[in-house]
C-alpha positions in Angstrom: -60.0 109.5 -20.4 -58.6 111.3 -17.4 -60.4 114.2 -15.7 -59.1 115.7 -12.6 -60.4 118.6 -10.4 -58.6 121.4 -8.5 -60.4 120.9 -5.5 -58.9 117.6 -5.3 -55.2 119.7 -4.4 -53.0 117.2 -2.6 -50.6 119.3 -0.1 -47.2 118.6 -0.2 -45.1 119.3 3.8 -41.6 121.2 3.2 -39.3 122.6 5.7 -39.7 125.7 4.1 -43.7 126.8 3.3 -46.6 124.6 1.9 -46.3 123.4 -1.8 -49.2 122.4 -3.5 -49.5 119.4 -6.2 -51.2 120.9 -8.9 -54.6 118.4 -10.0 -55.6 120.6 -12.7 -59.0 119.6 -14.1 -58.1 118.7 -17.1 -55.3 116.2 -18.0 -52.7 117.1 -19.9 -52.7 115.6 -22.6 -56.1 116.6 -23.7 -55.2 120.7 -23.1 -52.6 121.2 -24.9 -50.4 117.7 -25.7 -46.6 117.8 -24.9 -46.9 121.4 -25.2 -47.3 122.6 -21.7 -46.9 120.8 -18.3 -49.1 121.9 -15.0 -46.4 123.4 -12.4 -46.2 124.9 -8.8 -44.2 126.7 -6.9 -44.0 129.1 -3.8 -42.9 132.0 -5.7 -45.6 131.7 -9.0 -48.6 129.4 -7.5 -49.9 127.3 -10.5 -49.0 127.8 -13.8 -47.8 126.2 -16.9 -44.8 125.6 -18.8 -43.1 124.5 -22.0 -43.2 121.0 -22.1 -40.7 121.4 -25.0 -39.1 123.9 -27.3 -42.0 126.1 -29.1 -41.2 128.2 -31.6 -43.3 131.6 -32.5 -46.5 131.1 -33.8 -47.1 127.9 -32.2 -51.0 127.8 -31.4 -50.6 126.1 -27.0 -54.0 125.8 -26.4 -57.5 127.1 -26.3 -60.1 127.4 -23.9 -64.3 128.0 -24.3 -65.2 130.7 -21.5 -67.1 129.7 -18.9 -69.2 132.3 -19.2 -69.5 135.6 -21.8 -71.0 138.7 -22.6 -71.1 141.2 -25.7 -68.4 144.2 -23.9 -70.1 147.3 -22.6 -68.8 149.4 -25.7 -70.2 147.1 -28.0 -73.2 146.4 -26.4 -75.2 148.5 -28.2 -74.0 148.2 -31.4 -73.8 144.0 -31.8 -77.2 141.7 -31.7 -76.8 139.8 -28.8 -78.1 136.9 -30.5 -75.9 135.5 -33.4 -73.2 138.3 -32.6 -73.1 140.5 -35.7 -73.9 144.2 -36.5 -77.4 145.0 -35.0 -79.0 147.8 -37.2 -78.6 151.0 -35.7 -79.1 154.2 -36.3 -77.2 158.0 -35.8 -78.0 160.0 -33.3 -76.3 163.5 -32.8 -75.5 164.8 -28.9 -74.2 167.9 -27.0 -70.6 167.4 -25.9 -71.0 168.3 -22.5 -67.9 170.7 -20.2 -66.7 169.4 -16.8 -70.1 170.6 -15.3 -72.1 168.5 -17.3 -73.5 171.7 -19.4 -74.2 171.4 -23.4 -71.1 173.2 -24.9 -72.4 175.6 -27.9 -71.9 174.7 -31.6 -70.0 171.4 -30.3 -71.9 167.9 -31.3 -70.6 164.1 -31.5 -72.5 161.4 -33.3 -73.4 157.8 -31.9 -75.6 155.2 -33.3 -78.5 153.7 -31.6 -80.1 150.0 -31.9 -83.3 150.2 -33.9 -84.3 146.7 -33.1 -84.4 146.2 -29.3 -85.9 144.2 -26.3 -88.8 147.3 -25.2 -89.5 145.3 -21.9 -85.8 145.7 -20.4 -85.8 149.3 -22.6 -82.8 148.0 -25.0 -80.4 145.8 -22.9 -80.5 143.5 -25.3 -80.2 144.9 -29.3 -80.5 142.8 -32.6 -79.7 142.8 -36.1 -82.9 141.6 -37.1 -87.1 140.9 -35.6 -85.4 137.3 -36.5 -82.9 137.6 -34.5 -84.7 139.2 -31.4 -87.7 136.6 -31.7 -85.2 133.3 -31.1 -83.5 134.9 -28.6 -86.3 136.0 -26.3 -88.6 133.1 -27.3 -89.8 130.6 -24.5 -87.0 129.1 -22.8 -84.4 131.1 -24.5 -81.4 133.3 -23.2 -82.7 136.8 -23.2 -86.1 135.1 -21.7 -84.3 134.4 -18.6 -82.2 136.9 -18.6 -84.9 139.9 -19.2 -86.2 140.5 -16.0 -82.6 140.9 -14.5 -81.5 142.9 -17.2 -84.7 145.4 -16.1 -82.7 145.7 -13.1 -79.6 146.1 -14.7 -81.0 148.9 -16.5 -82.5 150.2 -13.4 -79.7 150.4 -10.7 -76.7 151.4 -13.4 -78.3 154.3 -15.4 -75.5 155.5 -17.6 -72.9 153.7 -15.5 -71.3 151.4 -18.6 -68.9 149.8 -16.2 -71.5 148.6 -13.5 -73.9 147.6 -16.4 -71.4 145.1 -17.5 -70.8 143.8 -14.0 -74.1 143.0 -13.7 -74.9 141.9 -17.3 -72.2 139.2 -16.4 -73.8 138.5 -13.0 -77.0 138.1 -14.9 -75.2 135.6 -17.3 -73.6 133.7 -15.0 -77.0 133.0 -12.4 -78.8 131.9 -15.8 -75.9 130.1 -16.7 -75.3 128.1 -12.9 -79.2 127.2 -13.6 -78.3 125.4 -16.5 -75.7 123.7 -15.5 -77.1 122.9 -12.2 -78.0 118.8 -12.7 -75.0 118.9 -15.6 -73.0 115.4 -14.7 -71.6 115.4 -18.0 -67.7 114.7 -18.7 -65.6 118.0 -19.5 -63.2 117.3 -22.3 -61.0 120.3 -23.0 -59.9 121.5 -26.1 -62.1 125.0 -26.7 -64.8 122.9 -28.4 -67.3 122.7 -25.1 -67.5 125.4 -22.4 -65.0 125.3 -19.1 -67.8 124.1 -16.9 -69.2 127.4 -14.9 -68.4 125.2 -11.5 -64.6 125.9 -12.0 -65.1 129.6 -11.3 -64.8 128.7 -8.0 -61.5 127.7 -8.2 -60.1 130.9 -9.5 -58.7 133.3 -6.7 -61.4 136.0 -5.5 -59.3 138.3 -3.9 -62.7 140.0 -1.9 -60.5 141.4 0.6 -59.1 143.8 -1.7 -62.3 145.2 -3.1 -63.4 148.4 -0.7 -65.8 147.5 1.9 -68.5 149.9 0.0 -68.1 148.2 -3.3 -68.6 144.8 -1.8 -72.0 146.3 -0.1 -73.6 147.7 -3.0 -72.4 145.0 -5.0 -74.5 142.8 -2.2 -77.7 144.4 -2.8 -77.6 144.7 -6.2 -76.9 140.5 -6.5 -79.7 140.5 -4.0 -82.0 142.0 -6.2 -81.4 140.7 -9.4 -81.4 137.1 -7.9 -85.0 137.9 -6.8 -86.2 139.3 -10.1 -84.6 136.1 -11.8 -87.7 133.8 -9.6 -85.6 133.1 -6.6 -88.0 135.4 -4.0 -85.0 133.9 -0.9 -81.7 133.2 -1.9 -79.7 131.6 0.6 -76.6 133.8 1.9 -74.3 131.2 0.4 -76.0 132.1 -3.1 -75.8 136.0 -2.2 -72.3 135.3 -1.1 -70.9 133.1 -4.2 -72.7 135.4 -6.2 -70.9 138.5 -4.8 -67.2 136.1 -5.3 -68.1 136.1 -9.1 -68.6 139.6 -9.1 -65.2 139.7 -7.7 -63.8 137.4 -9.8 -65.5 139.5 -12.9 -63.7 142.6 -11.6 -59.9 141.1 -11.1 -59.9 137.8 -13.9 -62.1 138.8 -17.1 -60.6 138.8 -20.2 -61.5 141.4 -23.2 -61.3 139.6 -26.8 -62.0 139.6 -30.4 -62.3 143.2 -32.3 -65.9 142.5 -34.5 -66.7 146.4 -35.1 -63.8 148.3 -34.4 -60.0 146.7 -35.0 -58.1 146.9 -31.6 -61.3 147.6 -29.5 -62.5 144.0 -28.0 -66.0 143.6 -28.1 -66.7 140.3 -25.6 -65.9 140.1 -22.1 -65.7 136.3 -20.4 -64.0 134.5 -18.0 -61.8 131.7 -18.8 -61.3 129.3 -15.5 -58.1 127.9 -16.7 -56.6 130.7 -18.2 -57.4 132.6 -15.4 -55.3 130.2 -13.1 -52.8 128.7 -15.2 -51.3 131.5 -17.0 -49.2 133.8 -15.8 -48.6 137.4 -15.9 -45.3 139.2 -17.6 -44.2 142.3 -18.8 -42.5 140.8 -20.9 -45.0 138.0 -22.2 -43.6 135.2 -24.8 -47.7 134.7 -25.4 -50.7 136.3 -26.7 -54.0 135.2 -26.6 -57.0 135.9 -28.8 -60.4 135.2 -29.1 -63.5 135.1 -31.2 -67.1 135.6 -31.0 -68.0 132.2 -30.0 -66.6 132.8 -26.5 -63.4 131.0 -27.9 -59.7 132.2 -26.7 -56.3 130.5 -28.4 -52.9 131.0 -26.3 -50.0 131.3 -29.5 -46.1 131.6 -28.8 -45.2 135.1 -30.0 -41.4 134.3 -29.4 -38.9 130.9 -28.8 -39.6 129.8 -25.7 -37.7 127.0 -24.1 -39.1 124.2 -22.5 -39.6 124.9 -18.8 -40.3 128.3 -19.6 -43.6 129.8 -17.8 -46.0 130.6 -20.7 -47.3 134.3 -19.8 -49.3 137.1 -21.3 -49.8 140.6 -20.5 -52.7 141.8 -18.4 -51.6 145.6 -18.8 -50.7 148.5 -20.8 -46.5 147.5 -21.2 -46.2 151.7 -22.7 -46.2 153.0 -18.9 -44.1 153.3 -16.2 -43.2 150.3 -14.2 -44.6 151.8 -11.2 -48.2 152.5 -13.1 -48.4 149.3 -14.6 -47.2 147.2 -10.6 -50.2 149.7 -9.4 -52.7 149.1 -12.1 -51.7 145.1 -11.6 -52.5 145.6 -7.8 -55.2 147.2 -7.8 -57.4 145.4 -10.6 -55.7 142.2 -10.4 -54.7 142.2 -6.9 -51.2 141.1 -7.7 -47.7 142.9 -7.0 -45.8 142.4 -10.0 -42.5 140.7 -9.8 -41.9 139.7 -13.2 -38.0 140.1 -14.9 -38.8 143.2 -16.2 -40.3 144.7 -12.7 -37.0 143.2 -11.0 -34.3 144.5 -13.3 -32.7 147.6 -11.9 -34.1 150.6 -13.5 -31.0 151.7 -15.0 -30.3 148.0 -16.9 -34.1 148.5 -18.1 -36.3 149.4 -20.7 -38.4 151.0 -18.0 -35.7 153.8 -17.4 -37.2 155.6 -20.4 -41.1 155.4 -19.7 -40.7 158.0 -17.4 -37.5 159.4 -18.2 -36.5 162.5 -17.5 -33.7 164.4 -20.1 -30.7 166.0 -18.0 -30.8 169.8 -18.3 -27.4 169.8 -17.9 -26.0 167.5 -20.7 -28.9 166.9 -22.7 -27.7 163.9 -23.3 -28.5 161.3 -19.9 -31.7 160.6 -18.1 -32.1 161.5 -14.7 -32.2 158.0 -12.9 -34.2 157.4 -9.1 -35.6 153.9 -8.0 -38.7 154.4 -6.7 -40.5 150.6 -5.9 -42.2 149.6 -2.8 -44.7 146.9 -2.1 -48.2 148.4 -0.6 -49.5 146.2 1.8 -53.2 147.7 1.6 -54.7 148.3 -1.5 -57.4 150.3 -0.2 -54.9 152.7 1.5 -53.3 153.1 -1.8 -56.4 154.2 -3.1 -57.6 156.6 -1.2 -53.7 158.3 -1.0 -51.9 158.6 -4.0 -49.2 160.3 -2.1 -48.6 156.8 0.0 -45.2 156.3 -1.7 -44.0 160.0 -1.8 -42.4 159.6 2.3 -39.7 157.1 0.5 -38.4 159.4 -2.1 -38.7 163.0 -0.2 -35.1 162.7 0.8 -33.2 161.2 -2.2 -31.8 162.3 -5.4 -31.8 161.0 -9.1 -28.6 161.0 -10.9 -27.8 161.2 -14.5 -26.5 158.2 -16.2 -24.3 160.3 -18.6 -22.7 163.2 -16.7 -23.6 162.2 -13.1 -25.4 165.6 -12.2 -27.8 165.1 -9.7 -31.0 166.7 -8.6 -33.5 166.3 -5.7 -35.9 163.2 -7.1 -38.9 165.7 -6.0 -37.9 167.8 -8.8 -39.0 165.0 -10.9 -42.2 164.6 -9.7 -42.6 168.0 -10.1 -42.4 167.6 -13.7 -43.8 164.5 -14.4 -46.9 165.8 -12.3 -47.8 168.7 -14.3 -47.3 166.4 -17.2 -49.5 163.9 -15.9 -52.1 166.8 -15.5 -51.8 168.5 -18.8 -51.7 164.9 -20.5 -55.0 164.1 -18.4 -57.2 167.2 -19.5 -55.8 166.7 -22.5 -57.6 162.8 -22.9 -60.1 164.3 -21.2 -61.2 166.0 -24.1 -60.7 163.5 -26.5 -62.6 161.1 -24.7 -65.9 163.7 -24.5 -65.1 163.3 -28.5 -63.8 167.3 -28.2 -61.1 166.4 -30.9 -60.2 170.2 -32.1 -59.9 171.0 -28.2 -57.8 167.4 -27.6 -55.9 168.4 -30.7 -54.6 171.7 -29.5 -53.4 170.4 -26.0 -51.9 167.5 -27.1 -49.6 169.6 -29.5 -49.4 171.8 -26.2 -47.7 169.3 -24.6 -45.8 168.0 -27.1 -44.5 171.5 -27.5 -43.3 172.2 -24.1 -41.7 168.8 -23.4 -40.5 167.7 -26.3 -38.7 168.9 -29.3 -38.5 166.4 -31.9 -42.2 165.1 -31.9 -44.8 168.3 -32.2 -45.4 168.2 -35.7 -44.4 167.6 -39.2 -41.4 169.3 -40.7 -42.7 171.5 -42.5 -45.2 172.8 -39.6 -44.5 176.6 -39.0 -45.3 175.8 -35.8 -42.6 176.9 -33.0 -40.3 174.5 -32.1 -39.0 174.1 -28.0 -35.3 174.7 -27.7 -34.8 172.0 -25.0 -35.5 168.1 -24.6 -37.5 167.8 -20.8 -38.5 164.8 -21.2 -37.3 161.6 -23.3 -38.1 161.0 -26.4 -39.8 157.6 -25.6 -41.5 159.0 -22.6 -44.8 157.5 -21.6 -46.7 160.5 -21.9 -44.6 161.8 -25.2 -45.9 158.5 -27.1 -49.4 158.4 -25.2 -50.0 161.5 -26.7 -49.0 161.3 -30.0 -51.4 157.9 -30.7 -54.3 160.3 -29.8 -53.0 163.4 -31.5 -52.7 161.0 -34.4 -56.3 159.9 -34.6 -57.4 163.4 -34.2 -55.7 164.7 -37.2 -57.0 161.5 -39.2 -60.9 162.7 -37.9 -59.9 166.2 -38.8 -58.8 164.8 -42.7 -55.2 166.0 -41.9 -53.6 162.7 -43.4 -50.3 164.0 -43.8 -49.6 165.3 -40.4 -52.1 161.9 -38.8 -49.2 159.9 -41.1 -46.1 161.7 -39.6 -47.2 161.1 -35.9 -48.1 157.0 -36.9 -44.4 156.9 -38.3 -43.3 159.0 -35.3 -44.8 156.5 -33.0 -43.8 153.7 -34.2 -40.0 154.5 -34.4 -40.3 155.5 -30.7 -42.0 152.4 -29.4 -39.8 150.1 -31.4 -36.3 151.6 -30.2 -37.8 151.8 -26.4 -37.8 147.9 -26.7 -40.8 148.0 -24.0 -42.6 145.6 -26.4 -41.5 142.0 -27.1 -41.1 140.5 -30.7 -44.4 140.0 -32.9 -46.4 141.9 -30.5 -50.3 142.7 -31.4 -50.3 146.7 -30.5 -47.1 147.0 -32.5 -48.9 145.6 -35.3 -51.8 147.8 -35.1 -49.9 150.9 -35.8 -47.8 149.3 -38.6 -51.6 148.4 -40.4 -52.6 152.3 -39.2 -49.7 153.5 -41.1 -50.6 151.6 -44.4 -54.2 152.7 -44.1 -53.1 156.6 -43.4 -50.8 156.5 -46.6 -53.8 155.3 -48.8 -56.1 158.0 -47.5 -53.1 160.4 -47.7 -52.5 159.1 -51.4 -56.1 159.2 -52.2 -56.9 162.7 -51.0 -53.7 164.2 -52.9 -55.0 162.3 -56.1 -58.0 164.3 -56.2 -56.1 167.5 -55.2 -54.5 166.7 -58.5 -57.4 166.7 -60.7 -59.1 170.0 -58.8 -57.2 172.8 -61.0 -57.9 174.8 -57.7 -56.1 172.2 -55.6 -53.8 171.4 -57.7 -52.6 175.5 -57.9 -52.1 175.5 -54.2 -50.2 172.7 -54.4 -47.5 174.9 -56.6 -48.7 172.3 -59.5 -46.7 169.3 -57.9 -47.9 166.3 -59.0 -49.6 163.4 -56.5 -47.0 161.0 -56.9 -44.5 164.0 -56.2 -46.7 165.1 -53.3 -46.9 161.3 -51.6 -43.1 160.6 -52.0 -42.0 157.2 -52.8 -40.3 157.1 -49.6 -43.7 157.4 -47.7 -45.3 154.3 -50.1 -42.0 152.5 -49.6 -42.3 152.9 -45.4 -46.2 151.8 -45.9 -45.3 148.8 -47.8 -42.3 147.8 -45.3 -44.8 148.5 -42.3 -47.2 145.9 -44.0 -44.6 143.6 -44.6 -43.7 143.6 -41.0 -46.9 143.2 -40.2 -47.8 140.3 -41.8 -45.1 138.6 -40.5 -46.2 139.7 -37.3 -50.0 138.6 -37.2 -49.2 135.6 -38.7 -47.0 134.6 -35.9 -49.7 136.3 -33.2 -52.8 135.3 -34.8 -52.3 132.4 -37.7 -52.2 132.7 -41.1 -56.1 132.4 -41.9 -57.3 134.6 -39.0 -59.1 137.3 -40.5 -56.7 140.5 -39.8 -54.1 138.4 -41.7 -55.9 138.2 -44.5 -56.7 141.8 -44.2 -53.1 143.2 -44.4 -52.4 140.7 -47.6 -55.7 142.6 -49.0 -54.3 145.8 -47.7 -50.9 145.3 -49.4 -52.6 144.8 -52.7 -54.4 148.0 -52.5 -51.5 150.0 -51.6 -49.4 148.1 -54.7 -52.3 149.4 -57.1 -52.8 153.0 -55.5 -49.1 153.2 -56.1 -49.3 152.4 -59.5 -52.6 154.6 -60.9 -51.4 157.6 -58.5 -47.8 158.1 -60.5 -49.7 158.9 -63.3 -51.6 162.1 -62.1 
């Protein structure tokens, strides 16, 4: 058996720039077979390729993560010891204005552990006294991890994003002692752990975390490091400690939906992953993980062999210049994929921001905007660091040629951007009547074809601003969506699922088989069976049944709308099982969800 490290890199001299040859620490064949091969070059770095042809749904490798935490959204809601529902509770709370004042009449539920650890106040929650007795027993995880949890608790308050920071520092120190006098052999192949020692080898990137970040970030490491029983850790502990946290920040990966379907509830880093597999817009992979800390890499489209296998590390539904910044600044990388280098005009990108000619109503106003920033934390701290390049040119339509100043743009896409932000800034405080309302605000002043059902009596714009697959169009439709589904408005929540997913799939910004796709075909499904449901008993309430003008439920759901729900789930079968496999658990869930519809068909065309 053949094991090879990465600090072992052989350096190979050109005439050109230094190549390395790649030693990854693992040998081939035991990753992933003849399906991938370990490349370099100066343009990519590492990364792998198809060592042959690979058709979708081919399963490439997995890999067990290093090191892994229960998410900060789920952290409260999921016993942290065998990684199920912990019992909770519901707890009612004030939804709160921009000042941080109660709001009158307004509430929002949440649940609350009811079995917790009392001597780090409920870092750590269970689903049973069973539960929280193994795992804080003598010698056991949360008993080595309690004491830096209390600081944890301590420094973050209500912080969720520093808590999990350090609840992954605190992992990883309890972890490294572990590991420390480990000499065993790693064999790879998801079934053991990626040694914790091979975190080193992923990029850290510290210089482009702000100088304050990195100073905090010291003291706290400092002081969890001392509560864990090391009274004076060295600076090269501090510092390697401070590179994880790095690491953390620009390389974690989000899997596996337990509670919530499309919300991952586990956060862990995955050393070969992390360095092997490259980013696309336009990824021919997906990767997925469950809650044993294990993540699978599966083909979601032919790839050839040489091909770089890549995944997505962003949202692809934005503008090519918001996802290049969010890369940048989170992953410290500028984006050069295909998609990123295609000329706006030839792209798919042309219509997340697009921008509807007011004189044809027909073109989209077209501008090239791209620049690489050389200093992230400039780009921070000045979000007007690109507007210099553009003051001075104009966009053109691509139908009629008209042209306008490319400020003009902005100008709209700004007070877009700020209406959409207040907007998801009410939905997110859980103010759904108040998100409701300014999402169909917007919808109604930029576009006409997407502000409500058809038989809404609510006024209709007379002009197309922005287009139709627009970033901010779609991006505030999925929300409006959800609110109406909260607010038991099925029919309208179902006409802005269908509206979204028409829109998303003609934009082509997602590749073939792709997991957020499938989501809203399984949303739609589930919408037309609450729909279907709710009319049913309409039918059999004589009061219900008169304001309906006496139309019968089957009459009321049209056969149309059961006939898009059972295409949607047809689709989306195919699509998980290419994504996920054929026995994952949400593939099994759409084959019971297609069943359900086929019989709620049935017994609602006779009411």
């Amino acid at each position: 058996m053949t094991v090879m490290h990465p600090e072992n890199v052989k350096v190979e001299k050109t005439n050109k720039k230094k190549v390395e040859k790649v030693n990854p620490f693992v040998s081939v064949e035991k990753w992933g077979g003849d399906k991938l091969k370990f490349k370099t070059s100066v343009s990519k770095g590492r990364h792998l390729v198809a060592g042959k042809n690979i058709a979708p749904g081919t399963e490439i490798a997995t890999e067990k993560a290093s090191v892994f935490i229960i998410g900060s959204t789920s952290s409260r809601n999921l016993c942290h010891n065998c990684m199920k529902a912990a019992k909770v509770r519901e707890v009612k709370q004030a939804i709160k204005n921009e000042r941080g004042e109660a709001i009158p009449g307004k509430t929002t539920t949440y649940f609350q552990a009811e079995i917790f650890c009392q001597k780090c106040e409920g870092m750590a929650v269970y689903c049973s006294e069973e539960c929280k007795e193994e795992h804080g027993k003598e010698g056991g995880v949360h008993d080595k991890e309690c004491k830096g949890l209390s600081v944890v608790r301590e420094k973050c308050g209500r912080d969720m994003e520093e808590e999990e920071k350090l609840r992954m520092l605190v992992r990883y120190l309890n972890t490294m002692e572990q590991q420390k006098n480990d000499d065993k052999v790693f064999v790879a192949g998801g079934e053991q752990p990626t040694p914790i020692k091979y975190i080193k080898n992923i990029p850290v990137h510290r210089e482009g975390f702000e100088k304050n970040w990195i100073t905090q970030t010291t003291q706290q490491v400092r002081d969890i490091i001392k509560a864990m029983g090391n009274d004076k850790p060295s600076r090269q502990e501090v510092s390697e400690a401070v590179d994880f946290c790095c690491t953390y920040k620009s390389k974690s990966q989000q899997f596996c939906d337990t509670l919530y379907r499309g919300n991952p509830d586990f956060v862990g880093i995955f050393p070969m992953v992390s360095i092997y597999l490259s980013h696309s817009c336009e990824p021919n992979c997906v990767i997925w993980g469950d809650n044993s800390g294990q993540l699978r890499i599966r083909s979601i489209v032919d790839i050839s062999e040489g091909t770089p296998y890549t995944i997505n590390l962003t949202d692809l539904y934005q503008p090519r210049e918001h996802r290049r910044r969010d890369l940048y600044v989170h992953r410290h990388f500028w984006c050069k994929c295909k998609r990123c280098n295609t000329p706006l005009s030839k792209s798919t990108d042309r219509f997340m921001d697009g921008i509807t000619c007011q004189m044809c109503h027909k073109g989209l106003m077209i501008f090239e905007e791209t620049r690489e920033v050389e200093d992230v934390n400039a780009f921070v701290n000045s979000a007007d660091i690109l507007t210099s390049d553009i003051a001075n040119r104009c966009a053109v339509c691509d139908n009629c040629k008209h042209s306008i100043k490319v400020l003009e743009l902005v100008a709209i896409l700004r007070s877009t951007i700020e209406q959409y932000s207040l907007a998801l800034r009410a939905y997110r405080s859980r103010d759904f009547g108040e998100a409701k309302s300014m999402f169909e605000s917007l919808l109604r002043k930029y576009d006409a074809g997407s502000l409500n059902p058809p038989s809404s009596k609510s006024a209709v714009p007379r002009k197309q601003i922005l287009h139709p697959s627009n970033s901010y169009i779609v991006n505030s439709i999925l929300p409006l969506m959800y609110c109406c589904r909260l607010g038991a408005d099925f029919r309208s929540a179902t006409f802005y699922c269908r509206l979204a997913i028409e829109k998303i799939s003609s934009s082509g910004a997602l590749p073939k088989n792709h997991p957020e796709l499938t989501e809203l075909r399984v949303t739609l499904a589930e919408l037309v069976v609450l729909y279907a449901n709710a009319t049913k008993e309409s039918a059999q309430d004589p009061l219900k049944s008169a304001q309906n003008n006496g139309k019968s439920a089957a009459a009321t759901v049209s056969k149309k709308l059961f006939k898009d729900a059972h295409d949607s789930l047809a689709l989306a079968l195919t699509e998980r099982t290419v994504a996920l496999g054929p026995d994952h658990p949400r593939t099994i869930q759409v084959r019971s969800l297609q069943s359900s519809l086929s019989k709620l068909e049935r017994t609602i065309s006779t009411v």
